[in-house]
N, C-alpha and C positions, 0 to 999 in steps of 0.2 A: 895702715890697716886700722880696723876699727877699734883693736883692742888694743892699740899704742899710741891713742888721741885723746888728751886728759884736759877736757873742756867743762866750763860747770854749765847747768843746765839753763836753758833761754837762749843760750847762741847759738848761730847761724855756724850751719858747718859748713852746706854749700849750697850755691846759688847755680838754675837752668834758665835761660831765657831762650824761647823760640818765638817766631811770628810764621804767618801765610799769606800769601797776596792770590791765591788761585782760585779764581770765582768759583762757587757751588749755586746753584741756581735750580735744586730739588723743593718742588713745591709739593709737600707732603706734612699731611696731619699726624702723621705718625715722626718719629725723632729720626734724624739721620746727620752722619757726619758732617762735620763745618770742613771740614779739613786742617784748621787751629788744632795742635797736639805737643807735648813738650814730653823728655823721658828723663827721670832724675832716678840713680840707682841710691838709696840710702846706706850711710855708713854704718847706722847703728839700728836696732830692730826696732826699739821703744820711739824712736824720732816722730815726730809730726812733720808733716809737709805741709807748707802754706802753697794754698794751688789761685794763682790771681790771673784771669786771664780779661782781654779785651776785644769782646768780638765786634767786630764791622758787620754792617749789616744794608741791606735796604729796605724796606716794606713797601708796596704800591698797593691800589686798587682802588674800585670807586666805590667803596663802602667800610664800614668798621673792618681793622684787621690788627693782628697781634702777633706776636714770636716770642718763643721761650724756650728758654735754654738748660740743657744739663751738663753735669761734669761724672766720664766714667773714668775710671781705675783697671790698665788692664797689667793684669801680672803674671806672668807664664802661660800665657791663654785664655787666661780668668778676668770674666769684664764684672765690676763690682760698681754700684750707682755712688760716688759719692756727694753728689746735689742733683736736685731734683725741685723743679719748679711747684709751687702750690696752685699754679693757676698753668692755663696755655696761652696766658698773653700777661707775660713778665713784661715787656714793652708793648703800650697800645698806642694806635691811630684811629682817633675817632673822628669819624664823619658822618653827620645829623644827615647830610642831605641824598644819602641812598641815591646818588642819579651817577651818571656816566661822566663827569670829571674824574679822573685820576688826581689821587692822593700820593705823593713818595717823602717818603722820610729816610733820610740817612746818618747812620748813627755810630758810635762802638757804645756796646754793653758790657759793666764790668760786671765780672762775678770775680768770689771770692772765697772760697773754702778753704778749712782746716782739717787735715783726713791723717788717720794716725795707718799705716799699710800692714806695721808688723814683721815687716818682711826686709832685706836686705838685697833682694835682688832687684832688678830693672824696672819699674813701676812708670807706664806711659799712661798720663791724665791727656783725655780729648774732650773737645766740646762737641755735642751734637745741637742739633734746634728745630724743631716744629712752627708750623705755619698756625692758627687759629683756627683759621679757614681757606678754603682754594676756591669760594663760589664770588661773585664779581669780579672779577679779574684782578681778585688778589694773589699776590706774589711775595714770597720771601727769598731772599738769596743773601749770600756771603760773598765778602771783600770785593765787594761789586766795582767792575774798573778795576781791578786791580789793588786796592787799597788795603793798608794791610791790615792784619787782624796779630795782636802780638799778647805774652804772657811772659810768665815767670812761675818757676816752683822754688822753695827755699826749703830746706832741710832744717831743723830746729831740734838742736838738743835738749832731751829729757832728764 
């Protein structure tokens, strides 16, 4: 139990690693699940969690197109943002020539957060991700094929 664990502060108390291979293929301007999710419950309430994750991705289309990504926080029902992109195109594909070639790029994006929760119960961090744009026949999807998309959360004592 938490209060029979006599660690000094900076260590790793415990380590979650999850992955997803299950295509998501919502082409939407607005954020929706990747399906990538990990659930780490904390030992100690002060802890930070290091939340690292690697999404797979594809982009297509025959003109400029972008995806970006957030990392939510849910805890007892409660979804809390803890990264959020400054732009809607974290990763971009650009293409000058606006015509009817298709563009695809396939990739894993890492992100990387440090989120302190407070809390000692069950804390599930997910990726979500928006499109840039849906007009030329662009496209965003996850673990396309099948590929995986994987993470990790580490517990860090205070």
């Amino acid at each position: 139990t938490a209060g029979t664990i006599a660690m000094p502060a900076g260590m790793c108390v415990q380590t979650v690693d999850f992955t997803h291979s299950t295509a998501v293929a919502t082409n939407s301007t607005s954020f929706v699940d990747s399906g990538l999710s990990g659930v780490i419950t904390p030992k100690f309430s002060n802890s930070k969690i290091y939340v690292n994750c690697y999404q797979h991705f594809r982009l297509s289309g025959d003109h400029d197109h972008g995806v970006a990504f957030k990392i939510i926080r849910t805890v007892g029902g409660s979804d809390t943002t803890v990264y959020t992109p400054a732009t809607n195109y974290e990763y971009y594909l650009y293409d000058s020539t606006a015509n009817t070639t298709e563009d695809v790029r396939l990739d894993r994006f890492p992100i990387f957060v440090v989120d302190t929760p407070s809390t000692t119960s069950a804390c599930t961090y997910k990726v979500q991700y928006q499109s840039m744009r849906t007009d030329n026949n662009n496209l965003a999807s996850m673990q396309h094929d099948s590929n995986f998309s994987m993470g990790f959360l580490m517990e860090i004592k205070q």
